[in-house]
C-alpha positions as semicolon CSV with decimal commas, in nm:
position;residue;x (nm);y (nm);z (nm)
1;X;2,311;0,626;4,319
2;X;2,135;0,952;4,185
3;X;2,171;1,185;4,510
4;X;1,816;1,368;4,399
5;X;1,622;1,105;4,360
6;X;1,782;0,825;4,525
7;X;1,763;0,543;4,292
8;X;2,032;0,294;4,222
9;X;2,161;0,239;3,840
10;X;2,370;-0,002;3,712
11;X;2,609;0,147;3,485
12;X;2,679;-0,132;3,292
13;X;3,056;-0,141;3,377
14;X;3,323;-0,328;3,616
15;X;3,596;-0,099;3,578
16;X;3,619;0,175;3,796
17;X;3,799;0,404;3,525
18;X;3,556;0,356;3,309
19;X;3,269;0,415;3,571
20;X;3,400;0,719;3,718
21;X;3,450;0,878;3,366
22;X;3,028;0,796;3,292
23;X;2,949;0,921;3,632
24;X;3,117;1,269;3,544
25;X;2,988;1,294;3,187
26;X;2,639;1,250;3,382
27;X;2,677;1,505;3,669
28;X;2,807;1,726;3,400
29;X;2,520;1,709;3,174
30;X;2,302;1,848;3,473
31;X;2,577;2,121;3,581
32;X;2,596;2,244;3,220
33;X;2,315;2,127;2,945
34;X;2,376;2,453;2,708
35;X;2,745;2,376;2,719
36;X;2,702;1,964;2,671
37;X;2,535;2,055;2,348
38;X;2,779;2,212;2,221
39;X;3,077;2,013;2,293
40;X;2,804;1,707;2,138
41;X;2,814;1,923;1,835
42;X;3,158;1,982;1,816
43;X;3,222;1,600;1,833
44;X;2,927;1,504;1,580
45;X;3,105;1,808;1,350
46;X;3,370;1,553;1,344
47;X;3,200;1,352;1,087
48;X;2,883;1,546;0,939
49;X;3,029;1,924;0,916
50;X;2,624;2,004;0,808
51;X;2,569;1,884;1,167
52;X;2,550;2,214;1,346
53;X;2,347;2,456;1,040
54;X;2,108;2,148;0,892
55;X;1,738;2,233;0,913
56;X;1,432;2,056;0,912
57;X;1,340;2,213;0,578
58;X;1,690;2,088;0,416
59;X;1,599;1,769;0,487
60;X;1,256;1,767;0,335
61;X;1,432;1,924;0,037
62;X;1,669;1,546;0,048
63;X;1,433;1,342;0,107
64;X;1,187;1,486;-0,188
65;X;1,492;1,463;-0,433
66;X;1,537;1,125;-0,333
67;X;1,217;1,027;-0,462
68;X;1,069;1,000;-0,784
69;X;0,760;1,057;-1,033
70;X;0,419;1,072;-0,825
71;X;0,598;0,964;-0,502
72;X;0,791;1,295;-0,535
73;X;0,460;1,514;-0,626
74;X;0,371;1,354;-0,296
75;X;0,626;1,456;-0,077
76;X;0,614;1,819;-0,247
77;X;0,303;1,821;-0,087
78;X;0,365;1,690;0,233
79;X;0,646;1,942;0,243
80;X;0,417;2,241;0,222
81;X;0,202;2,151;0,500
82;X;0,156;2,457;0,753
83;X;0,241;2,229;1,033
84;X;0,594;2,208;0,944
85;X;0,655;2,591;0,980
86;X;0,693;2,552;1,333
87;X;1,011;2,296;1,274
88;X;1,117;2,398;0,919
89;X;1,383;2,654;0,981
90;X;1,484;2,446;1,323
91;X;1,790;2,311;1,331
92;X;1,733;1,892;1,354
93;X;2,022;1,842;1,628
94;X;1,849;2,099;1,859
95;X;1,518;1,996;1,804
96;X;1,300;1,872;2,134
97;X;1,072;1,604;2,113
98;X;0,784;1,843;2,278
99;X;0,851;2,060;1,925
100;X;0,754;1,771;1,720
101;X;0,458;1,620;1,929
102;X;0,334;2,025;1,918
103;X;0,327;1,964;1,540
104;X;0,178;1,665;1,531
105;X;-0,116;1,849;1,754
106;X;-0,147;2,163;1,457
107;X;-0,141;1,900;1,121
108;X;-0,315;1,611;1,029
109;X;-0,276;1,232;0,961
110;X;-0,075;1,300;0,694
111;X;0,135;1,532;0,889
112;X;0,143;1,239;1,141
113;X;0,307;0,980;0,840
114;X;0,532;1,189;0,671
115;X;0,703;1,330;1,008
116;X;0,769;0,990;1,096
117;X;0,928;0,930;0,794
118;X;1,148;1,223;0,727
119;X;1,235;1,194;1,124
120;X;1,348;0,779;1,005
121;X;1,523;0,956;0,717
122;X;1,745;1,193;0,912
123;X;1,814;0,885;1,155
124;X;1,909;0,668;0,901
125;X;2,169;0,931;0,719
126;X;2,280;0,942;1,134
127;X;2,164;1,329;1,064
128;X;1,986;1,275;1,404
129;X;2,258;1,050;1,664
130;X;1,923;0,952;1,830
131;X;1,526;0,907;1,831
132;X;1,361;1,230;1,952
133;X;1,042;1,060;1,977
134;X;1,062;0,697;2,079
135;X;0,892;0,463;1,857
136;X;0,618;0,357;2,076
137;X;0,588;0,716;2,179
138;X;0,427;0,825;1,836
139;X;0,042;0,852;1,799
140;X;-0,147;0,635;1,662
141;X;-0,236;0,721;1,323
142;X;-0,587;0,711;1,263
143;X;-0,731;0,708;0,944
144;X;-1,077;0,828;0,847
145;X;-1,285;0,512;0,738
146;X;-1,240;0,363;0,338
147;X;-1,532;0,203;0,183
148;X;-1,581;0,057;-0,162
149;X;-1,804;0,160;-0,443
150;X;-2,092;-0,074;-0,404
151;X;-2,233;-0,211;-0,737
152;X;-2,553;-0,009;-0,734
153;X;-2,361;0,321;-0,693
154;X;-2,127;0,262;-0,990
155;X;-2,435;0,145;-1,219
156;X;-2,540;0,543;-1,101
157;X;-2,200;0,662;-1,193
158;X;-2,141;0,537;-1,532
159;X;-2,537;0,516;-1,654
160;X;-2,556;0,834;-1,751
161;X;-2,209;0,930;-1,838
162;X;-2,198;1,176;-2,170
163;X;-1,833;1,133;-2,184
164;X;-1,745;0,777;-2,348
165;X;-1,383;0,813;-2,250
166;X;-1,481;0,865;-1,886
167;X;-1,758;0,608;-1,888
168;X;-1,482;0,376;-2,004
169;X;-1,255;0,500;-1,746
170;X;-1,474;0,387;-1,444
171;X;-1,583;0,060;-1,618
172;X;-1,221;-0,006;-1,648
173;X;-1,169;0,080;-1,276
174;X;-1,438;-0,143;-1,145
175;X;-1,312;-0,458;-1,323
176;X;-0,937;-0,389;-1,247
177;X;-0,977;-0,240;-0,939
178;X;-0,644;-0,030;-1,021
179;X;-0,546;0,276;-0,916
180;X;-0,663;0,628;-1,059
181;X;-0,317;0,730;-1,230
182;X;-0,201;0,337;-1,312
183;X;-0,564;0,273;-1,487
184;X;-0,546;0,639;-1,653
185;X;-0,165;0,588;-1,770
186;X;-0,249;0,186;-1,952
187;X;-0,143;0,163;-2,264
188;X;-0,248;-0,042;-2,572
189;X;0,058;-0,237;-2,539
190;X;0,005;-0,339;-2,191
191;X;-0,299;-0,620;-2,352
192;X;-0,178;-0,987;-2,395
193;X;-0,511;-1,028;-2,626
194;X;-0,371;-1,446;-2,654
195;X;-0,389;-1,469;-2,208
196;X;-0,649;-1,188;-2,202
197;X;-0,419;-1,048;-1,925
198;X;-0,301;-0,624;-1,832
199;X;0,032;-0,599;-1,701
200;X;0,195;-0,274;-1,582
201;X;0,447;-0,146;-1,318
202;X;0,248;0,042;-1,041
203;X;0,329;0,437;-1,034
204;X;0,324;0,461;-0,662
205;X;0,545;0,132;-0,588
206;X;0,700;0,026;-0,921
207;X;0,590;-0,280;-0,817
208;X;0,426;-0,531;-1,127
209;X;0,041;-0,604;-1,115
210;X;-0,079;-0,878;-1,349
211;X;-0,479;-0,898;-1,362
212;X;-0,642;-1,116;-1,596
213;X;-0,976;-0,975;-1,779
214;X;-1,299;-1,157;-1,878
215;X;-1,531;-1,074;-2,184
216;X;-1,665;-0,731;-1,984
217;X;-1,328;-0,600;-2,002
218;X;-1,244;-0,750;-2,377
219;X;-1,582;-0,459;-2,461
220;X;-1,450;-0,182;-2,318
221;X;-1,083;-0,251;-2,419
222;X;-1,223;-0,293;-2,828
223;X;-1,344;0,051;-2,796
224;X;-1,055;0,212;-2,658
225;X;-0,736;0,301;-2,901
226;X;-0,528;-0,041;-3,047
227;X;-0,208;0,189;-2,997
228;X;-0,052;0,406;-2,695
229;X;-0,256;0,506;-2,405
230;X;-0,624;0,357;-2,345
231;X;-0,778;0,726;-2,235
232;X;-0,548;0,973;-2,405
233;X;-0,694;1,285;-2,260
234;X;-0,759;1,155;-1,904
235;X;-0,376;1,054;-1,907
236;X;-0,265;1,398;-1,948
237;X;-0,547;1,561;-1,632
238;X;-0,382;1,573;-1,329
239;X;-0,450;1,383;-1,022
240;X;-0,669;1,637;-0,853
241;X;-0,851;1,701;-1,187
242;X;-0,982;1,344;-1,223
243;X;-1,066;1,371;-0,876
244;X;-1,319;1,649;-0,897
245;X;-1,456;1,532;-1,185
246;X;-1,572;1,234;-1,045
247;X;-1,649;1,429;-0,755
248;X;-1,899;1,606;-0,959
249;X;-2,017;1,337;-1,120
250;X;-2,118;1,209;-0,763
251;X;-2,311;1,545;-0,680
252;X;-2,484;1,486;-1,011
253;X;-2,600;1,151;-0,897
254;X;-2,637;1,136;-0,538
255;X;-2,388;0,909;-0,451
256;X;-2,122;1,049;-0,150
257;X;-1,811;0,880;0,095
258;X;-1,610;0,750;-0,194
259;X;-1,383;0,855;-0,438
260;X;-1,181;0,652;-0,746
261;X;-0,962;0,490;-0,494
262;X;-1,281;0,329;-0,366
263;X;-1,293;0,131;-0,626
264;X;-0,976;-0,042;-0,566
265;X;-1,153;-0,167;-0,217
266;X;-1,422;-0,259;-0,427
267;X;-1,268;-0,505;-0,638
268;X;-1,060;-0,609;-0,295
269;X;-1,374;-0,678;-0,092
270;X;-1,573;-0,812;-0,388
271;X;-1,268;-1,083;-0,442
272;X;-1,312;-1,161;-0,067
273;X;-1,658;-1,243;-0,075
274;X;-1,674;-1,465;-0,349
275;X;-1,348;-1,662;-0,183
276;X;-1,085;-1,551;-0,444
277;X;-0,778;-1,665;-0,326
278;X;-0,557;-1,431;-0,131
279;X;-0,262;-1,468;-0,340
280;X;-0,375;-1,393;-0,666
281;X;-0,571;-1,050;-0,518
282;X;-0,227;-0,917;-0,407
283;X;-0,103;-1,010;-0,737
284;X;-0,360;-0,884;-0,955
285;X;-0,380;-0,545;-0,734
286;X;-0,005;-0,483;-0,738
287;X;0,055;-0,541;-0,314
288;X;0,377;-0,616;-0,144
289;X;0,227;-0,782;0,141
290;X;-0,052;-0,916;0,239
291;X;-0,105;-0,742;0,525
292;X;-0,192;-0,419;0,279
293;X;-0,406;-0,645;0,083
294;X;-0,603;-0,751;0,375
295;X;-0,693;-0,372;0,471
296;X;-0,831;-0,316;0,176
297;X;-1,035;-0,627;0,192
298;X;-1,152;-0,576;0,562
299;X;-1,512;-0,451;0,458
300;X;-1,615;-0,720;0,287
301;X;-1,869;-0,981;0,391
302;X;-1,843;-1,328;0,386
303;X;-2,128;-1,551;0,459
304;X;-1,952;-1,871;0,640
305;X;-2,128;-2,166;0,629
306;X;-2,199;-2,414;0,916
307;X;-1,988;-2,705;0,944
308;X;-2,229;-2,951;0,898
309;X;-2,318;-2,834;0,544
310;X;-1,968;-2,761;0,455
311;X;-1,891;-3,132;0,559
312;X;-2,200;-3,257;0,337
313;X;-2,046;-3,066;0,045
314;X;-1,715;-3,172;0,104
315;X;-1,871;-3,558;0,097
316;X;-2,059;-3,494;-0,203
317;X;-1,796;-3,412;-0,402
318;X;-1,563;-3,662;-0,282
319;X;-1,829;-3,911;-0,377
320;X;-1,896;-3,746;-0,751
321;X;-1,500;-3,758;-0,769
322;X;-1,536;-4,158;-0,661
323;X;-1,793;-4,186;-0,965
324;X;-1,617;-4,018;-1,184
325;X;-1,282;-4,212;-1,101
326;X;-1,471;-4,565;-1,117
327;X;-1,654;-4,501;-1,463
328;X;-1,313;-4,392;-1,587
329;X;-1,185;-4,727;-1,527
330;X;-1,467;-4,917;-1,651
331;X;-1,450;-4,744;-1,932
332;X;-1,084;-4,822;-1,969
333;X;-1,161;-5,205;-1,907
334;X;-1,430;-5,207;-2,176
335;X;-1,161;-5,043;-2,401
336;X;-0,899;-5,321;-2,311
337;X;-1,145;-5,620;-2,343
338;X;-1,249;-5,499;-2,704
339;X;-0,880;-5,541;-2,779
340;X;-0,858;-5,868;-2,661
341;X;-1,123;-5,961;-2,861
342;X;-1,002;-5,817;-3,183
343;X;-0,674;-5,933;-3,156
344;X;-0,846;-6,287;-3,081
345;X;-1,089;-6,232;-3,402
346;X;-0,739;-6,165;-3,607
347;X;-0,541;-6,469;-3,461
348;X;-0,858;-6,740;-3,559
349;X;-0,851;-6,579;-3,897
């Protein structure tokens, strides 16, 4: 029983050895909390010697170097967010979880993902013996709201479009409904002309997308290069460049609240509406789950019909299929009873 307070706790033991030994560790750790956390360091130092000097900032520094390609350009961002000076030269075993709620207060909601993921990292290399922020203790991210590009803002985008290799750059992105860098980076080679499909490994995931084109698509792709990349000066502009380009291009024509990535909602919420199965979506966009390719989808409407005219459709065509089947077989009678009669004709000869 906790003489302060007065509640019981179980302390999940029968043996009295064993009991006595928890209820000292306990009544120490109130005597002497300074002291505790050192003699916790000294056993940790047993088998991470880094446990005692490692900083917040060394482990951004691991975690970025574990990455790769745009991922890592990511996380070099992330990692130079102002937020993080008030942790970065911390030491992670010391750390309180009031100092990492008071950053989450100064950034932003991308302060709010990637310190939930470099605080996973350091628990999963057991840099961190313990949570410091409980997983249901987190905020809740909460993202600004995503929109697609609707079709009469893209025929203002690309209309007047000086720039051919641009124009064919945000054609490209409406049909595919890829992302900026993995639609900029398409090569020549990635065309099956014979299944009229584009297949390439997704920058961000490395996962494969496979999206088949139709005879828009087979235009644009006959005036882009037959060899290497598709948009060979847009490949080489970085992220941020192709941004604010488009975002001028916006200004120019009065369009606002998108970006390029809106067009990967787009071609998500247009493939909802018109009932495109699920499966092939995620494929086509590159998504490991369909939970991802449902967000993206969210926006887009769906007219449901009643039940009664979804029934007289579904009778219909069971009754054209019934036709169908039975003029088949009459047909395949007629065919057999010509035989007979032939072979007849031939036998009386």
């Amino acid at each position: 029983m906790d003489s302060v307070t007065g509640k019981r706790t179980s302390l999940h033991t029968g043996k009295e050895d064993e009991a006595r030994q928890i209820v000292e560790a306990k009544n120490n750790a109130l005597r002497q909390p300074a002291l505790n956390l050192h003699i916790a360091k000294a056993y940790l130092a047993g088998t991470d010697s880094g446990v005692a000097t490692r900083t917040w900032q060394q482990a951004l520094d691991a975690l970025t170097a574990s990455k790769q390609g745009a991922n890592q350009e990511r996380w070099r961002r992330a990692s130079a967010d102002k937020a993080y000076d008030l942790i970065r030269h911390r030491i992670i075993i010391e750390t309180q979880g009031e100092t990492l709620l008071k950053v989450l207060r100064q950034g932003t909601v991308s302060t709010n993902i990637y310190l939930r993921r470099l605080h996973n990292f350091c628990l999963d290399m057991n840099w961190l013996p313990w949570p410091i922020i409980p997983k249901r203790q987190w905020p809740e991210i909460k993202f600004k709201e995503k929109r697609g590009i609707t079709w009469e803002e893209h025929q203002k985008i690309v209309a007047g479009e000086s720039n051919a290799e641009l124009r064919d750059y945000y054609e490209l992105l409406w049909h595919l409904g890829g992302s900026q860098t993995d639609m900029a980076s398409l090569r020549a080679e990635d065309v099956d002309w014979m299944d009229q499909t584009i297949s390439y490994a997704r920058m961000k995931t490395g996962s494969p997308a496979i999206i088949r084109f139709g005879d828009a698509v087979v235009k644009i792709l006959q005036r882009r290069p037959a060899t290497g990349y598709l948009f060979p000066q847009i490949v080489c502009w970085k992220e941020s460049d192709r941004a604010k380009a488009f975002f001028r291009r916006l200004l120019l024509v009065g369009v606002s609240g998108v970006s390029l990535h809106s067009y990967r909602y787009a071609w998500a919420e247009r493939a909802k509406t018109c009932g495109f199965p699920e499966r092939f979506a995620q494929e086509a966009l590159g998504h490991g789950s369909k939970a991802v390719a449902r967000a993206y989808a969210k926006k887009a409407k769906v007219l449901v019909p009643s039940l009664e005219e979804y029934e007289r459709e579904h009778e219909q065509r069971e009754h054209e299929q019934k036709v169908v089947t039975l003029a088949v077989r009459r047909s395949e009678s007629t065919i057999i009873e010509t035989n007979r009669q032939d072979t007849a004709e031939i036998s009386t000869a």
